[in-house]
C-alpha positions as CSV (number, residue, x, y, z in Angstrom):
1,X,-14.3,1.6,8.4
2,X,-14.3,5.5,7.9
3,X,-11.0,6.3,9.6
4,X,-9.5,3.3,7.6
5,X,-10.6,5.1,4.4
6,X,-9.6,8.7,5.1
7,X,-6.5,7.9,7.0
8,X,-5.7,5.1,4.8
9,X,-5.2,7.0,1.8
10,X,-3.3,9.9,3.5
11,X,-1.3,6.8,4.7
12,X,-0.4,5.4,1.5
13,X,-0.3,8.8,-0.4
14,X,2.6,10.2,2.3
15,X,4.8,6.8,1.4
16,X,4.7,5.1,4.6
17,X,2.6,1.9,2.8
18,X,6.7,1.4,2.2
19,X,7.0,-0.2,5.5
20,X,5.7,-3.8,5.1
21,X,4.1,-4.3,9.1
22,X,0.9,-4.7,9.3
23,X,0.9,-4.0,13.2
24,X,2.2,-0.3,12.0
25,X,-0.9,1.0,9.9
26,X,-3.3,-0.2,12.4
27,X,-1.7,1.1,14.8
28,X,-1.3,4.6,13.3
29,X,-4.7,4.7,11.9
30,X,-5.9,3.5,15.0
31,X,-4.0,6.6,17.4
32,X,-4.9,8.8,14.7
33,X,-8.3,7.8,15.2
34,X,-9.2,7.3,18.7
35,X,-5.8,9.1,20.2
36,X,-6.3,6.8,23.4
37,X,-4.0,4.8,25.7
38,X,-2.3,1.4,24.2
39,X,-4.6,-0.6,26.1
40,X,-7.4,1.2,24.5
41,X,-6.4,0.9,20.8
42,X,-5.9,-2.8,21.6
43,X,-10.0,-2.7,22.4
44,X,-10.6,-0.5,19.0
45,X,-8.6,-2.6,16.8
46,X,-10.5,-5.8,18.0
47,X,-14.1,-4.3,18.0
48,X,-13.7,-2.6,15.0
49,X,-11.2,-4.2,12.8
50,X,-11.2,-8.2,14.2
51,X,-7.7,-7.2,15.1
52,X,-6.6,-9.6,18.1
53,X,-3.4,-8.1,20.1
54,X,-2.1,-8.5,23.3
55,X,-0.2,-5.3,25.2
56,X,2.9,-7.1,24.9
57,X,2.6,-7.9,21.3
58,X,2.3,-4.0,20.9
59,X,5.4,-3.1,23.2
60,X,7.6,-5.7,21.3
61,X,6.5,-3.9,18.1
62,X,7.3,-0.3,19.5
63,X,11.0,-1.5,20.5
64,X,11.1,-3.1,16.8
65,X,9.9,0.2,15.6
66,X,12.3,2.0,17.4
67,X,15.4,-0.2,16.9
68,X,15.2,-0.6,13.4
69,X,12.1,0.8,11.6
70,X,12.7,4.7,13.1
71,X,14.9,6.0,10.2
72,X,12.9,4.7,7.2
73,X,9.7,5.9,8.6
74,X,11.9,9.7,9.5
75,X,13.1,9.4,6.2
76,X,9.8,9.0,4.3
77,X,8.2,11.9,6.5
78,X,11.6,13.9,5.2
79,X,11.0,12.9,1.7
80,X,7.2,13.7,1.8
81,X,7.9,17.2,3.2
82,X,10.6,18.0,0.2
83,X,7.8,17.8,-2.7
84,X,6.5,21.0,-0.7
């Protein structure tokens, strides 16, 4: 639960709680985390979160993440950057 904490608030507070997928904080929190393969972040979200995924599941969300979730979360990095 400590990475959920401390990442979890820099998550929110940078704006991307804006992007309503589940799938996309744990994963983030999760590389940021334990910066393993895919097939090991699968294993940490289970163990430590009761999060049950499947490799597939995961490459499905990357191509969704990529087709049509990649300029909101560029934008909302852009946006954070500007208040500095």
């Amino acid at each position: 639960m400590g990475p959920e904490i401390i990442f979890g608030k820099i998550y929110d507070f940078t704006g991307y709680n804006q992007i309503n997928e589940a799938l996309f904080r744990h994963l983030v929190i999760a590389r940021l985390s334990f910066p393993l393969s895919k097939l090991k972040t699968i294993d940490y979200l289970y163990r430590y979160h009761g999060v049950s995924l499947n490799i597939s599941s995961v490459y499905r969300f990357l191509d969704k993440l990529n087709s049509r979730l990649k300029g909101q979360v560029e934008q909302i990095a852009f946006n954070y950057t500007k208040k500095f």
